[in-house]
N, C-alpha and C positions, 0 to 999 in steps of 0.2 A: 201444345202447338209451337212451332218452333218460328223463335222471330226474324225477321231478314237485317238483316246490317241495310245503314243507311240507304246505302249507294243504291243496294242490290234493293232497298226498298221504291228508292225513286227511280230507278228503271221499271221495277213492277207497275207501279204508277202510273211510267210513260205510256205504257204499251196497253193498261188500262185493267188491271190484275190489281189485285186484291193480296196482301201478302198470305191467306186462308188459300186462293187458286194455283198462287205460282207454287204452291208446294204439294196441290193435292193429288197425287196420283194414287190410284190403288192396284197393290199388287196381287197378282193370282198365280201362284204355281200349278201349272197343270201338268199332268204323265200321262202319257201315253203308251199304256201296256198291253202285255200280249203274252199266252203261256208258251208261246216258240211255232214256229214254222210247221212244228208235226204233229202240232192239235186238229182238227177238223173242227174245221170253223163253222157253225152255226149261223142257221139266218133266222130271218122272222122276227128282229127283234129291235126293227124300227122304232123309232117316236112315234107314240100314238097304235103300236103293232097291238090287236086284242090280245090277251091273255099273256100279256109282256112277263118275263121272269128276269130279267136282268140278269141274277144268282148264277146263272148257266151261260153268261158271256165265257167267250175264249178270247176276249182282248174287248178294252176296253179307255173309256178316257174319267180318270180323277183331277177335280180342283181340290186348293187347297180351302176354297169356300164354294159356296152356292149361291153368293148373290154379292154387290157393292152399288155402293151409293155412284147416281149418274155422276160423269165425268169419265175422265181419262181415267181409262184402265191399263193396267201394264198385263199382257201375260206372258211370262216366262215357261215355256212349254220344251218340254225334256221327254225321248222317245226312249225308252227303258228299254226296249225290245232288243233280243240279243240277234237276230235277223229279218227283222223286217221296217221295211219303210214305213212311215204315218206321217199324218200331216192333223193340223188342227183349224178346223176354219168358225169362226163366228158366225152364225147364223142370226138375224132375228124373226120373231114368231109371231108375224100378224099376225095370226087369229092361231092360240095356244092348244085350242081345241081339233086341229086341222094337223095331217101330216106335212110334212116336206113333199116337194116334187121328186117322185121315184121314176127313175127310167130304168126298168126292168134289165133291159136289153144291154146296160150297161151296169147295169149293179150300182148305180151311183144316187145321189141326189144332183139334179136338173141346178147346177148352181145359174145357172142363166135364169131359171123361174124361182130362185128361192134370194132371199133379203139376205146375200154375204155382204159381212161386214170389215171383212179383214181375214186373212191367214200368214200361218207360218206352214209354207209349202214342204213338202216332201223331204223328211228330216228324218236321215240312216239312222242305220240302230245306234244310240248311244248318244245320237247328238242334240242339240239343243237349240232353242230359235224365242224372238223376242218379239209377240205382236202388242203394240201402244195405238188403242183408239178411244175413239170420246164415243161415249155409248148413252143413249136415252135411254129414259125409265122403261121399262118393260120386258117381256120373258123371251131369252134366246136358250140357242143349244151350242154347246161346242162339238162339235164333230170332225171325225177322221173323214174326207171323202174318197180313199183310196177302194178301188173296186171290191165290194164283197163289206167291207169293214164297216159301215153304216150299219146296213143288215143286219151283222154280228154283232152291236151294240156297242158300237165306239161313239159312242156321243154322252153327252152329261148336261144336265139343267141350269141354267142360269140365268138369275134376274138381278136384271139393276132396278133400286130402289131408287125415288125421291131424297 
C-alpha cells in the first residue's frame, strides 16, 4: 500500500479519508468487440435468455476482471470494432435472477426501468472512453445498449464484493 506524504496525508484527513480511501480505486479494462459489420448478428442471447450460448456471439463485451471490491471503480472502456459504434453502460441487478427490461419494439433495454449506473456513451470504432463510479456490493452487467447489440450478447457479468 502506498503511503501519502504528509501534506497529502492531512488533507486526506481533512476531508475525512483514510490514506487506504484516498488511493483506492479499482481498475477494469473493458473491449468492446465485434467480428465487423458483415457478420449477421444474432439475437436471443439476453441475460437470463434460456438455452443462452454465448460461444456463438458476433460481438461482444470482455472485462479485464469479473468482480471488485465496493468502491470506486474506474472503467477504461475501448471499442475494438473496426465499424461500429458501442457504448458500455453499468447496469445493476436487483434481483439476478430476473431479466433486464426488453422493449422489443426497440431492440433495446428500457434504461428508464433498469438500475443504470453510469455509461460511456456511443464510442466510434477505435475509440476509447473512461467511466469512475462508486458501486455497492452486488451483481451488475456491463452492457452495449446500441439497437440489436444486447440481444446479440454484448453484455458481461459483474460483481462487486465486500
Amino acid at each position: 500500500m502506498a503511503l501519502l506524504g504528509s501534506a497529502a496525508f492531512a488533507a486526506a484527513m481533512a476531508l475525512g479519508l483514510s490514506s487506504t480511501a484516498a488511493s483506492a480505486t479499482t481498475a477494469v479494462d473493458v473491449r468492446l468487440w465485434d467480428q465487423g459489420a458483415g457478420m449477421v448478428m444474432r439475437t436471443g442471447m439476453t441475460y437470463q435468455a434460456p438455452g443462452l450460448d454465448l460461444s456463438k456471439a458476433t460481438q461482444g463485451v470482455r472485462a479485464s476482471r469479473s468482480s471488485a471490491p465496493a468502491g470506486v471503480i474506474s472503467f477504461k472502456v475501448t471499442n475494438t470494432s473496426k465499424d461500429t459504434v458501442h457504448e458500455m453502460i453499468v447496469m445493476h441487478l436487483k434481483d439476478p435472477a430476473q431479466p433486464l427490461p426488453y422493449v422489443v419494439s426497440d431492440a433495446k433495454v428500457d434504461e428508464s426501468k433498469a438500475d443504470d449506473r453510469g455509461e460511456v456513451p456511443d464510442l466510434a470504432p477505435g475509440k476509447s472512453g473512461t467511466l469512475t463510479v462508486t458501486l455497492e456490493p452486488g451483481k451488475y452487467l456491463l452492457i452495449c445498449n446500441q439497437p440489436k447489440h444486447f440481444a446479440a450478447g454484448m453484455w458481461a457479468s459483474f460483481e462487486v464484493t465486500r
